[in-house]
C-alpha positions as CSV (number, residue, x, y, z in Angstrom):
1,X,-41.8,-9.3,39.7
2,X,-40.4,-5.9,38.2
3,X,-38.4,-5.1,41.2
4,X,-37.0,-9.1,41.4
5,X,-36.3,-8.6,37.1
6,X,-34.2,-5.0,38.1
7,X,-32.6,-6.9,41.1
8,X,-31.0,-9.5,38.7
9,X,-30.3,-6.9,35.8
10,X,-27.0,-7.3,34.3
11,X,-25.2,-5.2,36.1
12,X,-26.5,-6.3,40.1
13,X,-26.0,-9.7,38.4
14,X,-22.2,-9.4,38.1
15,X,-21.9,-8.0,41.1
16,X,-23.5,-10.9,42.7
17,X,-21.3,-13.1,40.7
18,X,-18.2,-11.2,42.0
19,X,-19.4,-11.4,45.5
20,X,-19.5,-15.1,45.1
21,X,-16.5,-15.3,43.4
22,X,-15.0,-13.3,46.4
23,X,-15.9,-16.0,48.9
24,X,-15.6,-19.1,47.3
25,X,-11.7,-19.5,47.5
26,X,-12.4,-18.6,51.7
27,X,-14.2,-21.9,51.9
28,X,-12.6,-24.2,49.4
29,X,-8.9,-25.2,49.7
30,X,-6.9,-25.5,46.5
31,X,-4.2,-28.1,46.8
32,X,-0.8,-26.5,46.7
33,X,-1.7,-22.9,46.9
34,X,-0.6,-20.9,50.2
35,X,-3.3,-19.0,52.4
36,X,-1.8,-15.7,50.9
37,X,-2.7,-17.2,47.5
38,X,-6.2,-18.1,48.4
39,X,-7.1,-15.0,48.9
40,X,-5.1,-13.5,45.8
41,X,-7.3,-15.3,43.8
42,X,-10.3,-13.8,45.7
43,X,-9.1,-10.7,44.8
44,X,-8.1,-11.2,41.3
45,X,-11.5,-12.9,40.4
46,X,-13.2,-9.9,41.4
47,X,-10.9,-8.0,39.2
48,X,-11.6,-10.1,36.5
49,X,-15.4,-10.3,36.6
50,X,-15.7,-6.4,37.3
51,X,-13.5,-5.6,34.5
52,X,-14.9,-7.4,31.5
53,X,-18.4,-7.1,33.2
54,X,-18.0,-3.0,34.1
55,X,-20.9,-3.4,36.3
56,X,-19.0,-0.3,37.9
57,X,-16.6,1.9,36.2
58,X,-13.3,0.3,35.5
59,X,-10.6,2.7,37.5
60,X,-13.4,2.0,40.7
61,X,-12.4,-1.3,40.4
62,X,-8.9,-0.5,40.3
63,X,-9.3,1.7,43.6
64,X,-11.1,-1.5,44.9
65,X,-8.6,-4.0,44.0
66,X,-5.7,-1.5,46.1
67,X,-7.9,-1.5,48.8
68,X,-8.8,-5.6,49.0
69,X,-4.6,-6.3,48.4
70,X,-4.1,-4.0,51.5
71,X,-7.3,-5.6,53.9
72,X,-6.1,-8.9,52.9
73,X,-2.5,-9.0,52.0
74,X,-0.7,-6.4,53.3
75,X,0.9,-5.7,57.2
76,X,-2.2,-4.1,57.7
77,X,-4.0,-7.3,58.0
78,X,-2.3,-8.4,60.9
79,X,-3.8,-5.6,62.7
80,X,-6.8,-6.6,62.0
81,X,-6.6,-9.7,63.3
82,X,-10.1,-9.7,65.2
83,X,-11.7,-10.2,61.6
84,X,-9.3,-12.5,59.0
85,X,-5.6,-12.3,60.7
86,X,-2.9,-11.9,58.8
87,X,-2.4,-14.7,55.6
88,X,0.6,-17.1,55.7
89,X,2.9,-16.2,52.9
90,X,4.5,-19.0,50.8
91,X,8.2,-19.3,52.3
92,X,11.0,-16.7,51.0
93,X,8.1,-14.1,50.0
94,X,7.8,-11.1,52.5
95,X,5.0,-10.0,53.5
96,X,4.4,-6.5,51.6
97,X,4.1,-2.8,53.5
98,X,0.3,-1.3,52.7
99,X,2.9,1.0,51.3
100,X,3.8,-1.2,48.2
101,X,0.4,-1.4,47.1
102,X,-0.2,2.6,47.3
103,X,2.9,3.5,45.6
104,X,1.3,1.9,42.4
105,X,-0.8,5.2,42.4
106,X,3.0,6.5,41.6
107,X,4.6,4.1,39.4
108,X,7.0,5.0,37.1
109,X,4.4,3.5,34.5
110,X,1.9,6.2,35.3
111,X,4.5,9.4,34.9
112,X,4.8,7.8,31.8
113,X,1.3,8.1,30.7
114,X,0.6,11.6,32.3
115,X,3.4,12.8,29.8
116,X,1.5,11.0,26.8
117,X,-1.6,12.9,28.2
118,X,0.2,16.5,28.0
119,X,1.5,15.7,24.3
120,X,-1.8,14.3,23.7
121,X,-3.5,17.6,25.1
122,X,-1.3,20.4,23.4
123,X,-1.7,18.3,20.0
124,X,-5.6,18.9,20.0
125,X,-5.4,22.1,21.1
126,X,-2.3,23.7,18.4
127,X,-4.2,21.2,15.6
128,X,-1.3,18.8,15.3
129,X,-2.9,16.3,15.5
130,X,-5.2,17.2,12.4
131,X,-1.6,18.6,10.4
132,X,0.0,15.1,11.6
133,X,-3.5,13.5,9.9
134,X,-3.1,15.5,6.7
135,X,0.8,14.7,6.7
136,X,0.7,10.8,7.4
137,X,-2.5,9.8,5.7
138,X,-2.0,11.2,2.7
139,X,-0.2,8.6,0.2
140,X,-3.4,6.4,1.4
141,X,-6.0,8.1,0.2
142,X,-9.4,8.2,2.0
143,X,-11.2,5.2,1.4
144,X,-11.8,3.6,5.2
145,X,-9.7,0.3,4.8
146,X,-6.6,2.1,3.6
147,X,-6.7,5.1,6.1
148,X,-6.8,2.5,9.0
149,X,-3.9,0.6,7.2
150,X,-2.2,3.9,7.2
151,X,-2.5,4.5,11.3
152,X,-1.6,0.7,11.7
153,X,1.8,1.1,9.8
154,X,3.4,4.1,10.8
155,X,2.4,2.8,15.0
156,X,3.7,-0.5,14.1
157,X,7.1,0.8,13.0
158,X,7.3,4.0,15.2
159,X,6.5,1.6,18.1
160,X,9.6,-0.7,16.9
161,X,11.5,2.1,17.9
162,X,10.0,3.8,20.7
163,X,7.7,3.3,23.6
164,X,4.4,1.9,22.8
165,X,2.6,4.2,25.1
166,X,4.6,7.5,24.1
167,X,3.7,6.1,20.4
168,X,-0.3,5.1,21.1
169,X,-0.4,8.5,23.3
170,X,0.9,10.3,19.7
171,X,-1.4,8.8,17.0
172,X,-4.6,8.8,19.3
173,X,-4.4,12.5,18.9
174,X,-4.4,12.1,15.3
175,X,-6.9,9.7,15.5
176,X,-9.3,10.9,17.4
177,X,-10.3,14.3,15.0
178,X,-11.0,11.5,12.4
179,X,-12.6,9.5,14.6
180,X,-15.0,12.8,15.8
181,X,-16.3,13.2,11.8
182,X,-17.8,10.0,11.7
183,X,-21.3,9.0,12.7
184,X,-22.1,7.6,16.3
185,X,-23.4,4.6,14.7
186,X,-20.5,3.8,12.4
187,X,-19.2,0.7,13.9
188,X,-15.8,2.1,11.8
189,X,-14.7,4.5,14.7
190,X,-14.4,1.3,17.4
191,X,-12.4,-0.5,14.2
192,X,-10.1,2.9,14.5
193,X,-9.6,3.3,18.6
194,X,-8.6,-0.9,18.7
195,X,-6.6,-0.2,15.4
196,X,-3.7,2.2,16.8
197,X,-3.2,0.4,20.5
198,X,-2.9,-2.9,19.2
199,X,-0.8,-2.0,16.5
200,X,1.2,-0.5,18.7
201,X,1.3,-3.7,20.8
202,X,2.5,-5.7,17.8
203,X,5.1,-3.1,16.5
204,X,7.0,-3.8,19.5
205,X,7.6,-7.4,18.6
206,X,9.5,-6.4,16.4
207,X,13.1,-5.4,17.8
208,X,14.9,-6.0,20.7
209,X,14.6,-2.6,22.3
210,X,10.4,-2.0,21.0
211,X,8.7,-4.2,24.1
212,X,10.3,-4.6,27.6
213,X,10.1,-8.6,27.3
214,X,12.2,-8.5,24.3
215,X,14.9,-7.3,26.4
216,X,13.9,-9.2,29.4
217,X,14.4,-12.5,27.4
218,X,17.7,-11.6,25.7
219,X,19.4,-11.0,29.5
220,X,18.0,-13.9,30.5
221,X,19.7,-15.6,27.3
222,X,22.7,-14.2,28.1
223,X,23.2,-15.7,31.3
224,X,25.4,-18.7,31.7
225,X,24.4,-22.4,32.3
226,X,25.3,-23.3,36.0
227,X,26.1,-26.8,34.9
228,X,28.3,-26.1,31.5
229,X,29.8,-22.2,32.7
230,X,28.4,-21.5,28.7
231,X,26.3,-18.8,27.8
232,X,22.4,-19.9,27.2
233,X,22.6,-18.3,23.8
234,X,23.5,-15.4,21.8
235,X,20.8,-13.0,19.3
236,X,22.1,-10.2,18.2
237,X,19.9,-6.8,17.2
238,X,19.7,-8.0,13.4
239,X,19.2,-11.4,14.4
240,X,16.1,-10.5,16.0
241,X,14.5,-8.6,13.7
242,X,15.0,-11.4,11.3
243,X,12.5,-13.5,13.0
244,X,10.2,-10.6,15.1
245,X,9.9,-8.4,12.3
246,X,7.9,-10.6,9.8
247,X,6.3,-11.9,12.7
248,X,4.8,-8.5,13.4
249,X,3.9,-7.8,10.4
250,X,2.1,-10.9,9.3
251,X,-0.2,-10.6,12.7
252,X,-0.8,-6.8,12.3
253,X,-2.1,-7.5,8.6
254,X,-4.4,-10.5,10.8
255,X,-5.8,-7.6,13.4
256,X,-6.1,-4.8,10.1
257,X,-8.4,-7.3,8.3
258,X,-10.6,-8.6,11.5
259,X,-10.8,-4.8,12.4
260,X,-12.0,-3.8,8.7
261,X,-14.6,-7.3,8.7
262,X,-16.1,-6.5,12.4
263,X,-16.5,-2.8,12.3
264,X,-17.0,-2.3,8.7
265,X,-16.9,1.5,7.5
266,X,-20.8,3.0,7.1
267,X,-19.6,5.5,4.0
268,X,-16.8,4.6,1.0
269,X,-14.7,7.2,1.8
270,X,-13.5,9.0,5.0
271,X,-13.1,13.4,5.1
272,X,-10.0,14.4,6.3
273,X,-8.6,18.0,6.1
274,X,-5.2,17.9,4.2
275,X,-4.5,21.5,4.7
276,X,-1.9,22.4,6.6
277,X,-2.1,25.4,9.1
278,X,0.5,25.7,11.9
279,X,-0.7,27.8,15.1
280,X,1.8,30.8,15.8
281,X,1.3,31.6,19.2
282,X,3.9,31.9,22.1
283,X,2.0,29.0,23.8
284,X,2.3,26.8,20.4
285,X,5.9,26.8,19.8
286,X,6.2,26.2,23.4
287,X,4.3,23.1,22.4
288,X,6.2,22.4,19.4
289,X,9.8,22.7,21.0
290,X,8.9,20.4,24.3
291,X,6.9,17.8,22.0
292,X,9.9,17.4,19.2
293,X,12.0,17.6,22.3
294,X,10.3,15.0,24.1
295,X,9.7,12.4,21.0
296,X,13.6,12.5,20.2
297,X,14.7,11.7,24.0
298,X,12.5,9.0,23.7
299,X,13.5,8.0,20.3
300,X,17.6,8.2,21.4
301,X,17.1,6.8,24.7
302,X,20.2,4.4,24.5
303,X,22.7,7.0,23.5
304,X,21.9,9.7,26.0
305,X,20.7,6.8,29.0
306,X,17.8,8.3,29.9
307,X,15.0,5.9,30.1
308,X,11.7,7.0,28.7
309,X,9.8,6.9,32.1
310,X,12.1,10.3,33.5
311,X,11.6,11.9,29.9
312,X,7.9,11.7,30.5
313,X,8.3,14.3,33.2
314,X,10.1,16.7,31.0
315,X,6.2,18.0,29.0
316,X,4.8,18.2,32.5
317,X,6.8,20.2,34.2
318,X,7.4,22.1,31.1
319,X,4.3,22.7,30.0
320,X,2.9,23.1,33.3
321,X,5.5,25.7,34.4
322,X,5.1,27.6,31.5
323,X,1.6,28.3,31.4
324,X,0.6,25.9,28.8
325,X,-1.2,23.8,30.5
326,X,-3.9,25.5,32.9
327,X,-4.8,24.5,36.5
328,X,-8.0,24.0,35.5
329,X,-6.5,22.2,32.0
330,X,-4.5,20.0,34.2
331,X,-7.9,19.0,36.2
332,X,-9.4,18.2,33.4
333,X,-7.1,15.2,32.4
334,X,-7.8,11.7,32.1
335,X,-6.9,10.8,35.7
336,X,-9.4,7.7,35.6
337,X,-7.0,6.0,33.2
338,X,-4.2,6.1,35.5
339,X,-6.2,4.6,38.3
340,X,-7.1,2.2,35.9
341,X,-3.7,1.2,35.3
342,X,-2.5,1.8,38.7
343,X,-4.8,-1.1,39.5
344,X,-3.5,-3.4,37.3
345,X,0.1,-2.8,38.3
346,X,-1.2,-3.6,42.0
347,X,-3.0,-6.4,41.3
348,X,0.9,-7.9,39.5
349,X,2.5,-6.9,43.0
350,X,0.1,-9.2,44.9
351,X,0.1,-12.2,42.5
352,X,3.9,-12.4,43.4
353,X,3.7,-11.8,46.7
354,X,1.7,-14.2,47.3
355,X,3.4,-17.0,45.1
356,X,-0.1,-16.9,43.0
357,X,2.4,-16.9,39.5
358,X,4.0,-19.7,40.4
359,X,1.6,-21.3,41.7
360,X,-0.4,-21.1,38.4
361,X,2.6,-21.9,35.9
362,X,3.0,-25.1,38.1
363,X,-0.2,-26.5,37.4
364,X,1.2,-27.5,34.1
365,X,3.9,-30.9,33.6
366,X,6.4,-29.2,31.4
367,X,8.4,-32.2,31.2
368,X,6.0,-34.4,30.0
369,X,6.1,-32.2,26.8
370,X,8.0,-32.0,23.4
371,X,9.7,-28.7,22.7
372,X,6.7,-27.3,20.4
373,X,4.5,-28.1,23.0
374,X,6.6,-26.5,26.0
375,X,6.9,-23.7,23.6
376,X,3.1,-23.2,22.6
377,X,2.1,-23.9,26.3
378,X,4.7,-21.4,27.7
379,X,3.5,-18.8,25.1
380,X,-0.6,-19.7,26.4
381,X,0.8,-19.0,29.5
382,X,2.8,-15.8,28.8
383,X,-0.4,-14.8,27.1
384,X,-3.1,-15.5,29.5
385,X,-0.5,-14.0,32.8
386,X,-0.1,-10.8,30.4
387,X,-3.8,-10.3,29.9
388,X,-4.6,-9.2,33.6
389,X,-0.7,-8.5,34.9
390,X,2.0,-6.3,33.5
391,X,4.0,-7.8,30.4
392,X,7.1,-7.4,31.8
393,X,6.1,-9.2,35.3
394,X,4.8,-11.9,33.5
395,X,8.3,-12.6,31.3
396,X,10.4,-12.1,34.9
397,X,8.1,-14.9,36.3
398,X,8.4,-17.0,33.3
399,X,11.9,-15.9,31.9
400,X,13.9,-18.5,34.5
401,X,11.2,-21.2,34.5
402,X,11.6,-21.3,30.5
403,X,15.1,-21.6,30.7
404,X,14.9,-24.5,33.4
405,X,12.2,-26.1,31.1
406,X,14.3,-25.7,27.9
407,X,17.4,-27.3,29.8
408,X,15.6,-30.0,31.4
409,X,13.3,-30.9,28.1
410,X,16.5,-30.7,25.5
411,X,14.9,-27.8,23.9
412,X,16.4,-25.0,22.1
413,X,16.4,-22.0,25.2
414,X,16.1,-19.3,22.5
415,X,13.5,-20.4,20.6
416,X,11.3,-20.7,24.2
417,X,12.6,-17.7,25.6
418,X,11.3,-16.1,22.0
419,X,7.9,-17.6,23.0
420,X,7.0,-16.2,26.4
421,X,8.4,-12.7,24.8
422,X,6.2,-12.5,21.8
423,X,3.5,-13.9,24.0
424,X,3.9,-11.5,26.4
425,X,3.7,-8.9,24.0
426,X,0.0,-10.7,21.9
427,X,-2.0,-10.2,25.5
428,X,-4.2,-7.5,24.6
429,X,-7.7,-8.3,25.4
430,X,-8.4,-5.9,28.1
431,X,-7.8,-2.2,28.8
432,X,-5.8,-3.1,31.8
433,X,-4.1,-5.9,29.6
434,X,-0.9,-2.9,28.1
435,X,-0.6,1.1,28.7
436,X,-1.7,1.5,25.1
437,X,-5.1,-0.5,25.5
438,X,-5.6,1.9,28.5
439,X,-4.8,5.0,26.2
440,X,-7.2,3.9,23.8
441,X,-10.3,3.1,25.9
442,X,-9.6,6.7,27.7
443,X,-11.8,7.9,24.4
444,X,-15.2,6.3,25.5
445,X,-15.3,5.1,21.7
446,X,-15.3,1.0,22.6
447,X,-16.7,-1.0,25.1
448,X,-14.5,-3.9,26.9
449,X,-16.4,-6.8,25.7
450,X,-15.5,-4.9,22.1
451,X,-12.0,-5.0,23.0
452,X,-12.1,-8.8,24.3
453,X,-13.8,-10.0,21.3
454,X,-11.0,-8.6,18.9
455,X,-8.3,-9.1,21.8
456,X,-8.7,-12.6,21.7
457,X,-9.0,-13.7,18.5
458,X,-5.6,-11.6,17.6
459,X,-4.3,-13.9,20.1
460,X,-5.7,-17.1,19.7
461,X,-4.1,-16.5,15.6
462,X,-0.8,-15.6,17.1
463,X,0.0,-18.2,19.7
464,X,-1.1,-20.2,16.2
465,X,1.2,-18.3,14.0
466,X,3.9,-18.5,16.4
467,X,3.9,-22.4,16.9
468,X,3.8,-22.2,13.0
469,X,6.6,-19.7,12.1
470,X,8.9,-19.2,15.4
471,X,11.4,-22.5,14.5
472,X,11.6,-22.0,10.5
473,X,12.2,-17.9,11.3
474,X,14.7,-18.3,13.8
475,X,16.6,-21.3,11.7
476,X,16.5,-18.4,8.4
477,X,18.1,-16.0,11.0
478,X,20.6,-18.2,12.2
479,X,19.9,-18.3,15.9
480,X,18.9,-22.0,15.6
């Protein structure tokens, strides 16, 4: 009875559940879904199940989400026909090299992070991160509600500005020391590792250049209307922030009071060091000049052209080259997270390869809708795609089929293209869901049902808060 209790514990019990989930789409055919997606959605209910269940470590899932996309869709299927053949691709979509799916392991995305990771590194080991601390938190005092307000700000606005992840990769250092003081059973350190990546997520609402589907949305709104030769619609940088920015704000001052009611602070006041020592070393102004260096490529990244992926190479090879960053240093980096995420951009390759996306956005009538309703659906949509693929594949999926849904419904294209953006950018219930969540849960300090719980709710309020607010903001800014 003992051993048949252990067989069904709750980890053997998601795996069973995954296993089943595996096989089910095999023997059950799902009207208007191709072969290809069939077993896509195999896949990506394992990934699912495994992911919020961790019934094994997250980036093992990721390696074992590669692996299934290259078995199962992939050329290498075909040669191994003897067992499952290769899967009949919806027409127009190629089928992908096993290549595709390995060169996630290299994405752009990743370089990225690893960049964030040496900043990160060099910041706790100069104490930067504890002078940024002193610096930044100081006009807020100590008390725990106001310090986490503090963190939420300044990552709201510097991720306006800047990458997310470069942003969430910076204040995690500085949050983290903080974090450290506190007790292991003060639910207040999980309410300050959700704090800084979601802020970070919302910040970026908030201008045209903070969140990639921001600028996915405005190209798309540039383009012009096959049937009238006019442009779709025009928003310019101010125009934006007009209706983002309050936007933003509103739903960050939402996630800062769930945080502060959920994972209330154990003691009144928080200790954090507010002197001010700067390490001297040859090594630490190494550090200094390649992290200032760094920050304000990333910062200026439309003036000079260099996108914020490339300057992410600059602290590793720096660093690295100059003795910085040891071999055994380098080992000892979070290399997990980036399988973690690598996973999650494979998993986005394969749900458009095999026509999965569209697919799943066709389930829904569009036509049969008003335009609030296209608009709140679209946004669910944007929302729930976003959660388990990358933002910006979700807006290029959705981006055309919003603008062919706006035409055909009457509706203003703006105002829908505005919702698959800032719905995009709300998906943040997993660690896989954005590279900041990812950053965050790198610290061990929150679990993922933690993370979902929180995730959700932020979401659920903003699809809410955007059906509410989107028309009256973007009448006040004059893009209506």
């Amino acid at each position: 009875m003992h051993d048949l209790k252990r067989l069904f514990s709750g980890k053997n019990l998601s795996l069973l559940i995954a296993l089943v989930a595996f096989l089910v789409p095999f023997f059950i055919e799902i009207p208007g879904l191709s072969e290809a997606g069939h077993r896509l959605l195999s896949i990506f209910l394992v990934a699912v199940i495994l992911w919020i269940s961790e019934a094994i470590p997250l980036f093992a899932t990721s390696a074992m989400v590669i692996l299934l996309l290259i078995l199962f869709l992939s050329d290498v299927s075909g040669k191994l026909e003897w067992a499952w053949g290769l899967a009949e691709f919806p027409e127009g979509n190629a089928v992908p090299a096993y290549t595709t799916f390995f060169n996630t392991l290299a994405s752009k995305v990743l370089i990225l992070f690893l960049g964030g990771f040496f900043l990160a590194f060099g910041a706790a080991r100069f104490g930067v991160d504890k002078n940024l601390a002193a610096i930044m938190l100081k006009p807020f005092g100590n008390r725990p509600s106001r310090v986490l307000l503090g963190l939420m700000l300044i990552t709201g606005v510097l991720s306006m500005w800047m990458s997310n992840t470069a942003t969430t990769a910076t204040i995690m250092a500085v949050v983290l020391p903080i974090i450290h003081k506190l007790a292991p059973t003060d639910k207040f350190r999980v309410g300050l590792a959700l704090g800084v990546p979601f802020a970070a997520n919302i910040g970026g609402i908030g201008t045209p250049i903070g969140t990639p589907p921001n600028a996915i949305v405005l190209g798309a709104l540039s383009k012009t209307n096959p049937a009238t030769g006019e442009v779709l619609g025009q928003c310019s940088f101010l125009q934006w922030m007009m209706f983002a920015v309050p936007i933003a704000f509103l739903l960050m001052a939402v996630a800062w009071l769930l945080i502060i009611v959920m994972f209330p602070a154990s003691d009144k006041s928080i200790e954090i060091d507010m002197n001010v020592k700067w390490a001297k070393s040859r090594h630490a102004t190494i550090y200094y000049v390649t992290a200032i260096f760094t920050i304000l490529m990333w910062v200026t990244g439309t003036l000079h052209g260099i996108n914020s992926y490339v300057v992410g190479m600059f602290p590793v090879v720096i660093l690295l080259a100059t003795g910085v960053v040891t071999a055994k240093e380098f080992r000892g980096l979070d290399w997990d997270v980036l399988w973690l995420v690598a996973g999650g951009i494979a998993l986005g390759v394969g749900v458009s390869a095999a026509g999965f996306d569209t697919w799943l956005v066709g389930l829904i009538d569009w036509n049969a809708m008003s335009g609030g309703l296209i608009g709140i659906a679209i946004c669910g949509t944007a929302l729930l795609m976003s959660t388990f693929i990358s933002n910006s594949a979700a807006t290029n999926l959705l981006g055309p089929i919003a603008v062919a849904v706006a035409t055909a419904a009457g509706a203003s294209t703006m105002m829908i293209l505005a919702f698959v953006a800032l719905g995009a950018s709300m998906a943040m219930a997993l660690p896989i869901s954005t590279p900041p969540n990812a950053i965050a849960y790198a610290a061990g300090t929150f679990t993922t049902k933690q993370m979902v719980l929180l995730g959700a709710i932020i979401g659920a309020i903003g699809l809410l808060m955007n059906y509410l607010l989107l028309g009256p903001l973007l009448r006040m800014a004059g893009v209506l």
